[in-house]
C-alpha positions, 0 to 999 in steps of 0.5 A, a space after each residue: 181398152 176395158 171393152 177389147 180386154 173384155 172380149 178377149 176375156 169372153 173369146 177365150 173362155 168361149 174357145 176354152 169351152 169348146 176345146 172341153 166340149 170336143 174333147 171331153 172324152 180325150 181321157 189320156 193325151 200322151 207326150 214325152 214330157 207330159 201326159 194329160 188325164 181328163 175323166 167326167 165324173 161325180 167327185 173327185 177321182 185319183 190315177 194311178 200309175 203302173 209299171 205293168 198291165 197286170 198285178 204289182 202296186 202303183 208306182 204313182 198316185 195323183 188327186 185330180 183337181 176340179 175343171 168344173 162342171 164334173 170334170 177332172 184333169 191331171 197332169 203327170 210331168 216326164 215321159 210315162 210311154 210304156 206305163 199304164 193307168 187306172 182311174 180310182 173313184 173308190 168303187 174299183 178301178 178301171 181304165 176310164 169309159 174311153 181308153 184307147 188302149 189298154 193291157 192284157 185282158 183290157 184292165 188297165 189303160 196304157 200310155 203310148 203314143 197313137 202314131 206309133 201304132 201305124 202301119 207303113 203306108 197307112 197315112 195313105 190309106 184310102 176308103 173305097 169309093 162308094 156312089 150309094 149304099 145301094 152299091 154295097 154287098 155286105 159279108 157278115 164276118 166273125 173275126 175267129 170262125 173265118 179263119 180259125 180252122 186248119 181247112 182255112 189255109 191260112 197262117 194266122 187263124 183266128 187274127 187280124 192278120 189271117 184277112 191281110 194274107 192274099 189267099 183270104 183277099 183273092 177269096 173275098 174278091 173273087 166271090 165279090 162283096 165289097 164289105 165286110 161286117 165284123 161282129 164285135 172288133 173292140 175289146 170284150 170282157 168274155 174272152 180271157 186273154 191270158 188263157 189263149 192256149 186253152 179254147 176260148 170263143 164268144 160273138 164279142 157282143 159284151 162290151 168292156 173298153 169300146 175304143 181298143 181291139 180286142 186282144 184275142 185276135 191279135 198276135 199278142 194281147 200283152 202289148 198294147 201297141 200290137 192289137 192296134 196296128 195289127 187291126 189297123 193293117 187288115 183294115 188297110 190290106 181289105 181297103 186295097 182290095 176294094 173292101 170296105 170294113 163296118 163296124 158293129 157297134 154295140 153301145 146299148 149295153 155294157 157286160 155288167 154293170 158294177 164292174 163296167 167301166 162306165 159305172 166305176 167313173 160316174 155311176 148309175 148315170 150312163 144306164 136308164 133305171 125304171 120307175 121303181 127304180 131297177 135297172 131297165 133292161 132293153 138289151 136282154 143282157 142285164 141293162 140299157 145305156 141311156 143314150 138321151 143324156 149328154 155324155 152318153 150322146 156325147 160319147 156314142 158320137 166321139 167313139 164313132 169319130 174316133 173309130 173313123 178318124 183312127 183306124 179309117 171304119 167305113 160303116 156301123 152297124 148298131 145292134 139293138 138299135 131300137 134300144 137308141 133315141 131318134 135324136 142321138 142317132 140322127 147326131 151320129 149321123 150328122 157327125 160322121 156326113 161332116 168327115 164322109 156321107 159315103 160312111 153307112 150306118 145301119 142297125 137292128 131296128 129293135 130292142 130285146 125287151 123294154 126300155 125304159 124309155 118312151 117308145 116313139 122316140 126310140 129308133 126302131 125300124 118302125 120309126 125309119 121314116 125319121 131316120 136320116 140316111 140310117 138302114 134298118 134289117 128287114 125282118 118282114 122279108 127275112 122271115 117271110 121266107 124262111 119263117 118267123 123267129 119265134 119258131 124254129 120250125 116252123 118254115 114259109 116261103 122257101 119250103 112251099 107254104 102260102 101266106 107270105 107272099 105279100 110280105 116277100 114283095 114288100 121286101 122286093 120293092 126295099 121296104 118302101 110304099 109300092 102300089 102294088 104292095 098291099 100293106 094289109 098283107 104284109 107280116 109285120 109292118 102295115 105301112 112302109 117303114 123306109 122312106 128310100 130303098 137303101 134304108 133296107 138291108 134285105 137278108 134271110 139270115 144272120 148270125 142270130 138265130 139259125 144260119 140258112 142251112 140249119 134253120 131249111 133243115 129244120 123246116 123243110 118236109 121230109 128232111 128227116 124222111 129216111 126213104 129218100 136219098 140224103 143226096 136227093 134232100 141235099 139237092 133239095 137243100 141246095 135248091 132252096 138255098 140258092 132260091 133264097 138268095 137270089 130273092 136276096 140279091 135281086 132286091 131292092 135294098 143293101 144285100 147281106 149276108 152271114 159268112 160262110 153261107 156261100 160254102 153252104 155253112 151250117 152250125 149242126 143245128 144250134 140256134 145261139 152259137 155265141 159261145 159255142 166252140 169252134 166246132 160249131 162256128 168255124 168255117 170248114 174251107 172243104 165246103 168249097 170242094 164239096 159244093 162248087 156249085 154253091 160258091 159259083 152260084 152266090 158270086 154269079 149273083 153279086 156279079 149279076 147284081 154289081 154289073 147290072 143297076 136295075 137291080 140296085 135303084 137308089 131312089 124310092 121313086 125310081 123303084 116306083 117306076 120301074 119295078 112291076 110285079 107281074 104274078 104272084 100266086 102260091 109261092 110264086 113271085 115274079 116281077 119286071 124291071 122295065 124301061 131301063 134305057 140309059 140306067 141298065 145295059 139290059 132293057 127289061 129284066 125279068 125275075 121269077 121265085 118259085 118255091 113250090 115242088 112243081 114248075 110254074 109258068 109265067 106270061 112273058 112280054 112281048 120280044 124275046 128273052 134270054 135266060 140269066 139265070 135258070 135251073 141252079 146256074 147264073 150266065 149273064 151271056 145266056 143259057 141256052 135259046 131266047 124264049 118268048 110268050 111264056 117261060 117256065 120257072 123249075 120247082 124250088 127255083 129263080 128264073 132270070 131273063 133279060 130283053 137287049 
């Protein structure tokens, strides 16, 4: 009897142990005769109870008792739906490091009951199928700048609901991406949302409560419930659509630090400090969350859960990523293939700055090869076409100058080790950096830095040139755009990208929009009038790449053996898809990227091709007659072929 006592003595408290582990960051658990409070801190903190989200004195004030191990609980009796709470520790209050839900302006937590924030039908909400990654093409989205303006046509600008009406869902499916990458979706400090009369915009990229939506886009911040099902409904709206959402996921830093809510509860504990004992700032935005310790891995792979678990996120993106240990992000990656291994995660694989940490255990993209199934930006092929981030007028491939060539094939081949990539020559990297193809996410611009059509503007010769018609330099523009993308698209890799670029969006030049109005960001809808041929010929390329999987190869290997390149001289690059029985319709395809001013001629294989794209059109069915022996590629432009 002592022995079997004994054991139900030791399973208990093993089972009590693991019901604290999983939900140490369950910070508010609401019923209608209790709610439960939980906070991880230092020593013992209050809660207090408010009547309100804003202003007004607590209606109540409990001491937490000691769980052990600096942890807190509290147990308030009755039913507390509708009130809102604040954790005291004596250095301000705040609604906790996990809130799920919170007031205006995101100050103070609210109790409410989760399920009551459900859309109708959401229990049958299902995630779009996905066989690889490969398969994705992701849209870069700023929630306010896609919808924002009167052009958009649509009812509710600059909100969740504004991607639930059907003009938005047709438009996103007849151009053809399948996901859509928001910028910040969680609540931010930088936005005042009680000030919403008055212009307001940020990126969002200065986390305050990292586990709620943020307020601004929702129809009404003032009450809790709103923000969640509103955000909840466009998520279920793009998931019958076939639209998977990815989140961007911005733990690497908060937006201050005294005033952070991870500060309030345990301080200096969640941010790394240097040698000397400042606060390191990887980030470029005043600190670095240390990632290494316990409850900030604990609470970066329970946020990503609960993202997916309650509002059914499909993907994360991770900015600064290189901020982040190797260790926490393969545990992220472990937690969410035991809910879905379809779930992508992709990051910058760099900091903007140094942290305080040691480097060969940080996930840069450098260090992919240790990632596993985590993408990374290819920078080495964004600025390999466009030029290099440190200078914003200086161009390269896309406006007709040698040297990048090199580095443009590498990102051709998905970043992997290819035998006719000479790494030597590679911009950045000396060696393949991805161990499979779909560890690359293949883009020439993003919100950071200039969007496309600036950033050619800028670097194109005689742009400025008041002697040639601006209908001559647009049609110089527009070639080079189109040029770009294709490159894009016909990569190995995950395509991506910056919203509006298929209306030839442009932000009058400023290089860090994150702040600026709407004048600059948003989207001008009349693009689509003035520019038909652009929209017509971004959807003919991710029609082309989705109808056609030679262009989206899973497997390094499978790059290996039937991707060749076949010319590469100055500004020109071509290579073929070869050998696709039983992997494409299409038996060989040929792809050609002339940058230069003139046409160039590429030796064909022999048989005859049939042209797919050429010239600024994309037609799967062909354009014009079969060529053979040798084809000309025009000046400033892609030539696509194709063998039956």
């Amino acid at each position: 009897m002592k022995v079997r006592y004994l054991l139900t003595v030791i399973f208990a408290a093993m089972m009590t142990w693991n019901a604290n582990a999983q939900g140490r960051f369950n910070e508010m658990e609401y019923g209608k005769t209790q709610t439960v409070f939980h906070l991880n801190a230092p020593s013992m903190p209050k809660v207090r109870i408010y009547k309100d989200a804003q202003g007004g004195k607590p209606i109540k004030t409990v001491k937490m008792r000691a769980l052990g191990n600096n942890r807190w609980e509290a147990i308030l009796k009755g039913d507390l739906a509708g009130r809102f709470y604040t954790f005291d520790m004596g250095l301000g209050e705040c609604p906790g490091t996990f809130a799920k839900a919170v007031g205006v302006n995101g100050n103070r937590g609210a109790i409410l009951n989760m399920a009551d924030t459900d859309p109708e039908g959401w229990s049958l909400d299902q995630r779009p199928a996905l066989a690889s990654p490969a398969d994705l093409v992701i849209y870069e989205l700023h929630m306010r700048d896609f919808s924002i303006s009167p052009t958009s046509g649509l009812q509710h600008q600059g909100k969740y609901l504004a991607l639930t009406e059907p003009r938005a869902i047709d438009y996103l499916k007849r151009l053809g991406v399948n996901a859509i990458h928001f910028q910040p979706l969680f609540d931010y400090a930088s936005v005042d949302e009680m000030q919403l009369q008055r212009p307001q915009f940020n990126w969002g990229y200065d986390p305050k409560n990292y586990n709620v939506p943020e307020g601004s886009y929702a129809t009404d911040p003032y009450k809790p419930a709103v923000r969640i099902r509103e955000m909840k409904a466009m998520v279920q709206a793009l998931h019958k659509a076939g639209i998977r959402v990815i989140f961007d996921a911005v733990y690497n830093h908060t937006f201050d630090i005294d005033g952070s809510n991870f500060q309030r509860t345990y301080p200096d504990y969640y941010y790394r400090k240097t040698a000397d004992g400042r606060y390191s700032n990887g980030s470029g935005c005043g600190n670095e969350t240390a990632s290494e310790r316990p409850l900030m891995r604990e609470f970066m792979i329970e946020s990503v859960k609960y993202w997916i678990n309650e509002f059914h996120i499909d993907g994360f993106r991770f900015d600064l990523m290189g901020a982040h240990d190797i260790e926490t992000m393969n545990a992220i990656r472990a937690a969410v293939d035991e809910i879905d291994p379809s779930i992508y995660i992709y990051g910058e694989g760099w900091s903007a700055g140094a942290c305080a940490y040691p480097q060969d255990q940080l996930a840069v993209k450098a260090a992919a090869y240790k990632l596993h199934g985590i993408g990374a930006f290819s920078d080495d092929m964004r600025d390999a076409l466009r030029g290099p981030f440190s200078n914003d007028t200086k161009g390269a491939f896309l406006v007709g100058l040698g040297g990048e060539e090199e580095s443009l094939k590498f990102g051709i081949v998905g970043g992997i080790a290819h035998p006719q990539v000479d790494m030597a020559r590679v911009n950045y990297d000396h060696k393949p950096w991805a161990k499979e193809p779909t560890q690359q996410i293949s883009y020439v611009s993003c919100h950071d830095d200039m969007c496309l059509v600036d950033r050619l503007k800028a670097t194109m010769p005689g742009w400025n040139d008041a002697t040639r018609s601006y209908a001559d330099r647009e049609a110089e523009l527009i070639r080079l755009d189109l040029l770009a993308q294709t490159a894009v698209f016909t990569s190995q890799g995950v395509p991506f990208i910056l919203a509006g670029e298929e209306m030839l969006r442009n932000k009058k030049g400023v290089h860090n929009s994150y702040a600026s109005p709407d004048s600059i960001n948003a989207l001008n809808w009349d693009n689509l009038r003035r520019y038909p041929e652009v929209f017509e010929y971004y959807r003919g390329l991710i029609g082309l790449r989705k109808h056609h999987p030679a262009f989206r190869l899973a497997k390094a290997d499978a790059v290996r053996e039937h991707l060749e390149f076949m010319a590469s001289d100055h500004c020109l690059v071509a290579f073929r898809l070869k050998n696709l029985e039983g992997i494409d319709s299409w038996n060989d395809i040929i792809v050609a990227l002339n940058a230069n001013k003139e046409p160039r001629s590429i030796v064909l294989p022999q048989g005859h091709y049939y042209v797919a794209c050429c010239n600024g059109v994309v037609n799967e069915e062909g354009i014009g007659m079969p060529v053979k022996g040798q084809a000309t590629v025009d000046a400033q432009s892609a030539l696509i072929l194709y063998r039956k």
